[in-house]
VEXVO-931153 format. One record per residue: residue in one letter; x, y, z of N, C-alpha, C in turn. Coordinates in steps of 0.02 Angstrom, whole numbers, padded with zeros to 5 digits, always signed. Layout:
residues N
AXYZXYZXYZ ...
END
This chain:
residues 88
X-01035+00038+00933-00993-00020+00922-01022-00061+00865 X-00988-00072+00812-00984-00117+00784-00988-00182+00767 X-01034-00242+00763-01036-00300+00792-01012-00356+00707 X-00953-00379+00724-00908-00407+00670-00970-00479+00668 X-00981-00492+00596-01023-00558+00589-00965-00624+00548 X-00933-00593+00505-00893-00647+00475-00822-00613+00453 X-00750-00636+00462-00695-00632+00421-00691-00667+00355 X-00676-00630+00314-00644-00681+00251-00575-00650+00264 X-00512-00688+00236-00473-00672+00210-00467-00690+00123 X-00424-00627+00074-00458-00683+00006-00379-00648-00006 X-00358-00687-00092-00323-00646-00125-00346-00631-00210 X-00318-00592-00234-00359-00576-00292-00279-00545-00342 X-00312-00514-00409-00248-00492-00432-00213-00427-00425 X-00254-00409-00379-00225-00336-00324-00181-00370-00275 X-00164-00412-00245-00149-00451-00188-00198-00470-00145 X-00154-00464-00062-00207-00492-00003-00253-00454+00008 X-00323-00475+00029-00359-00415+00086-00401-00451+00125 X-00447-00434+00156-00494-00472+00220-00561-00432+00205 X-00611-00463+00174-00675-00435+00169-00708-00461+00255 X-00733-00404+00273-00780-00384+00342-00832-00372+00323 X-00889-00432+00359-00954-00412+00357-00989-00407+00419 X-01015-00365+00425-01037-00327+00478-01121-00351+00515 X-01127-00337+00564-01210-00372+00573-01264-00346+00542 X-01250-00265+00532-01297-00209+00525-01293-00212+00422 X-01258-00285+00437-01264-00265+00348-01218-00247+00311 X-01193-00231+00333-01096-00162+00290-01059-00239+00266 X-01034-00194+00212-00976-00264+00204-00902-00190+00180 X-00862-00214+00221-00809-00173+00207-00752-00223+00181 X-00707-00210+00133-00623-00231+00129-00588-00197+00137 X-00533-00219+00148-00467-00188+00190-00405-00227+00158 X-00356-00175+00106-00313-00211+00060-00236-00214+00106 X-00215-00275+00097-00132-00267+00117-00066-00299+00061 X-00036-00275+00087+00022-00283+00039+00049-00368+00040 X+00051-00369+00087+00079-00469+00079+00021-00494+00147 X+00039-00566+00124-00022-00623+00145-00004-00633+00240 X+00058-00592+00249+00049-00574+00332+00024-00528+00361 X+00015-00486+00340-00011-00432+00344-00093-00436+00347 X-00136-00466+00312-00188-00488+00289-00205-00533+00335 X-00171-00585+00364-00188-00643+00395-00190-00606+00480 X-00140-00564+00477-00136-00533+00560-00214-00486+00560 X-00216-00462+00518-00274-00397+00534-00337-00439+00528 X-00339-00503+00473-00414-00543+00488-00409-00593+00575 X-00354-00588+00585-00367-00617+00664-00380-00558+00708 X-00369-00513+00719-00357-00453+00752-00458-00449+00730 X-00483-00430+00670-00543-00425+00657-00570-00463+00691 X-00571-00525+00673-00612-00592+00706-00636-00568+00770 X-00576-00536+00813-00604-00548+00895-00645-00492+00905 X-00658-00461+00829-00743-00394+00861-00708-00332+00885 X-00652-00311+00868-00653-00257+00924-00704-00181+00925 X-00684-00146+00958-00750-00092+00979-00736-00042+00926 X-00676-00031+00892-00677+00024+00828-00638-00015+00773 X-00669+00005+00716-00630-00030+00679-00578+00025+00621 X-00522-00009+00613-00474+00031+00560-00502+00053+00497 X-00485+00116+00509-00494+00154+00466-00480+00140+00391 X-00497+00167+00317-00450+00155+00258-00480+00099+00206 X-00554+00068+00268-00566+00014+00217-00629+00037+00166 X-00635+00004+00130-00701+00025+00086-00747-00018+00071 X-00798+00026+00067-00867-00021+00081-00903-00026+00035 X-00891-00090+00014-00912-00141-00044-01002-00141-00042 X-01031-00132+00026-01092-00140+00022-01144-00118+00079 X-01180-00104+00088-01229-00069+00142-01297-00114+00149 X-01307-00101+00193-01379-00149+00211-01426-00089+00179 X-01467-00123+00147-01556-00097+00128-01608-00113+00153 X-01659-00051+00171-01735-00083+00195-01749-00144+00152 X-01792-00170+00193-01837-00237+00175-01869-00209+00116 X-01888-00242+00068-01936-00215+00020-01982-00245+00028 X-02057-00249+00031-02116-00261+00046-02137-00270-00044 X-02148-00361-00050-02179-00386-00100-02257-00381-00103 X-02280-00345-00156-02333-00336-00185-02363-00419-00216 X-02388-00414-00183-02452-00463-00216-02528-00470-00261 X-02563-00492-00295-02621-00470-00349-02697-00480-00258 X-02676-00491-00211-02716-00469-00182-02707-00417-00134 X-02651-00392-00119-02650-00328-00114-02662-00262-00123 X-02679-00281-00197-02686-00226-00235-02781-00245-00272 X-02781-00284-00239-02882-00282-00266-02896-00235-00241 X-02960-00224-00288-03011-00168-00264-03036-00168-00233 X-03035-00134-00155-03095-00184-00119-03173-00129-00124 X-03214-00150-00072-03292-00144-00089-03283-00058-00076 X-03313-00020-00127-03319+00063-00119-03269+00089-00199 X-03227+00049-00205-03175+00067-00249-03119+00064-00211 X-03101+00061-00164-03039+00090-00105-02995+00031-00148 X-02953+00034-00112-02865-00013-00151-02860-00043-00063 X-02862-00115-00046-02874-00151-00015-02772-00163+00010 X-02769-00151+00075-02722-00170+00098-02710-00218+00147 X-02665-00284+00138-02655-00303+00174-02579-00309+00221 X-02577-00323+00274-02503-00306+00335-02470-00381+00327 X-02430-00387+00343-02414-00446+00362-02410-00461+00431 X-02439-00527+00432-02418-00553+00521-02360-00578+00545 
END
């Protein structure tokens, strides 16, 4: 299941659509032909349901965390070794 985080509804110079963003990160849109159409399916979205309609396309995907390098991370530590530190 799917866990819905925000509706937009927008319009653009394609017409209506409803960008879906997702918890896990996804951002999908979903185009319709007139501004009822668009307004019914971002309410219908809103309430989360357990599958979502097919057809839309996904504008964006969640990415790992990237882990910032720092100039003490990367010291030399005692031996020559390359000194790592974790975060807490």
């Amino acid at each position: 299941m799917e866990r819905v985080e925000d509706v937009t509804l927008f319009r653009d110079g394609r017409g209506w659509g409803v960008l879906l963003a997702l918890r896990a990160g996804e951002l999908r849109r979903y185009r319709y032909t007139s501004e009822a159409q668009a307004r019914f399916f971002a309410a219908v979205l809103a309430l989360g349901p357990q599958v979502l309609p097919g057809g839309g396309e996904v504008v964006a995907k969640a990415r790992a965390p990237r882990r910032r390098r720092t100039g003490e991370d990367t010291a030399p530590a005692q031996g020559g070794e390359t000194a790592r530190t974790t975060p807490a």
